[in-house]
C-alpha angles and dihedrals in degrees: 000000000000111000113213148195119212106203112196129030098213128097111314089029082063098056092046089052090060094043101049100029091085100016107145087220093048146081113193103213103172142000110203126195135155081229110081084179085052098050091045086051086056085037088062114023093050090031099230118199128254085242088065111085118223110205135184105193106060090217094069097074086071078075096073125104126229091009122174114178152006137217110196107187093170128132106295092243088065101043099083090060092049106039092044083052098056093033084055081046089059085250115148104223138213114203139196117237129297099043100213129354088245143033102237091061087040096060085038093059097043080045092057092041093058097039087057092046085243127148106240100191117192118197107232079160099190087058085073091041099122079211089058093046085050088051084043094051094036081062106042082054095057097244092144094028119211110017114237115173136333143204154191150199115194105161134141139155092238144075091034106181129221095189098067134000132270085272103051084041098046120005092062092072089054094051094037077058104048084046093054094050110036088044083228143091124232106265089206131012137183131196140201116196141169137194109220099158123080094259129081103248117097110257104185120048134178113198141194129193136186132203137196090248096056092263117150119193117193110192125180119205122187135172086191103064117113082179098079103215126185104162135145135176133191116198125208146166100270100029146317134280113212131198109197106177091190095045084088091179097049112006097161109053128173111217124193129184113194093224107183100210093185100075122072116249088031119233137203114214103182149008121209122189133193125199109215112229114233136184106234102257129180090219087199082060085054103046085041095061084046095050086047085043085052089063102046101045100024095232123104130179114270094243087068097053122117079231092063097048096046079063092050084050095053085050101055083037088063099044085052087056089052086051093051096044102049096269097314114178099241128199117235117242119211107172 
């Protein structure tokens, strides 16, 4: 058994609690909040045993005995202070996306993981999407060909964070995405934003990045969309691979189009499309049972490295500096 603190009742908190709460492989020893009405709510509404302790003060988890692991689903401002302070307590830790608000805290934290031989698991939740396993097979094996250009739509009118802006809460899904895929990191990126609600953080983004092999991704990200949107394609050669979130019976679908390029003007004279069948999944389940693999084993993917997400952190770095500087293309630093 892996015994387990979940910091932070909101949200996310929320979905850990349920997963962990019963797991077979878990004990929940504490659930910890600022919120003690918060905590009463969870208390209530998930039904949480005497034996789980609900703290208020986050350094009192330090207290338990026999303790494993950490999740910390705070806001991510918060998350170097607490996650430097489990891994110095020998915890291994689970952390929200994005892992730090900078990458300098971020390197430092996968540094001191690795120093201390912990498991410092970060949640790029579509990585452990079994949808986004089946894209990322369809390529390697060459479905769509040559890949060509890619983009994506990820917008809603909730959740709207006070902690980082639209692009640290959504784009970096995307991006997590095109990475994963393409096995490469934009090389350069450039980036439009707006603020349109009454707070200070941009809430609309249009983003451009470009990778070693010619890729480009375009990837929108909006707060103010009643439309939800989760949408990616990936454009090849031969076809397309798209990855429709809100399509629930057949969100990964492979389009082809018979384009005849030897006849001037060209035609196209058919589409064919295949949905691709899928198992329901709760991929936080998923990534869940491999945070809890990680321990055991001390191996973890590499999409779940603090490595991986210092990379995901230069990049939204960069696409700050662009902001700042009218759209500028920026050159992404990964020293």
């Amino acid at each position: 058994m892996i015994n387990i603190a979940i910091l932070g009742a909101g949200r996310w908190g929320s979905h850990f609690v349920k997963i962990f709460l019963n797991h077979s492989y878990v004990n929940l020893k504490a659930v910890c909040d600022s919120s003690q009405e918060r905590l009463n709510f969870f208390q209530e509404k998930y039904q949480i045993p005497q034996t789980v302790k609900l703290l208020t003060n986050w350094q009192e988890i330090s207290n338990i005995k026999e303790l494993d692991a950490v999740i910390i689903t705070t806001p991510a401002t918060s998350h170097y202070n607490l996650i430097k302070y489990f891994l110095d307590k020998n915890y291994h830790a689970l952390a929200e996306k994005p892992l730090t608000i900078n990458s300098s805290n971020a390197k430092e934290l996968t540094d001191l993981a690795n120093k201390n031989n912990l498991i410092l698991f970060v949640d790029h939740t579509y990585l452990f999407n079994p949808l986004i396993e089946e894209l990322n097979h369809k390529i390697q094996k060459g479905d769509i060909g040559d890949l060509k250009y890619g983009y994506a739509s990820r917008t809603h009118a909730d959740a709207i964070r006070g902690d980082v802006n639209v692009i640290w809460d959504l784009a970096i899904h995307d991006i997590s995405i095109f990475n994963y895929v393409l096995g490469e990191k934009p090389f350069q990126v450039r980036a439009e934003g707006q603020n349109f609600l009454s707070h200070n953080l941009i809430d609309v983004a249009w983003l451009k990045l470009f990778y070693p092999s010619g890729f480009v991704a375009t990837i929108h990200v909006s707060w103010l969309n009643a439309d939800k949107q989760r949408k990616l394609t990936i454009v090849g050669e031969k076809g397309s691979l798209v990855f429709d979130e809100m399509m629930s019976s057949s969100p990964l679908t492979l389009h082809r189009a018979n384009i005849h390029q030897d006849v001037s003007p060209m035609m196209v004279d058919g589409y064919d499309i295949e949905n691709i069948d899928f198992t329901p999944f709760n991929t936080l389940q998923l990534m869940g049972d491999r945070f809890l693999s990680a321990i055991k084993t001390n191996h973890q993917p590499r999409i779940s490295t603090g490595e991986f997400a210092t990379e995901l952190i230069q990049i939204l770095e960069a696409l700050d500096t662009s902001l700042k500087n009218n759209s500028a293309m920026v050159s992404v630093n990964y020293g």
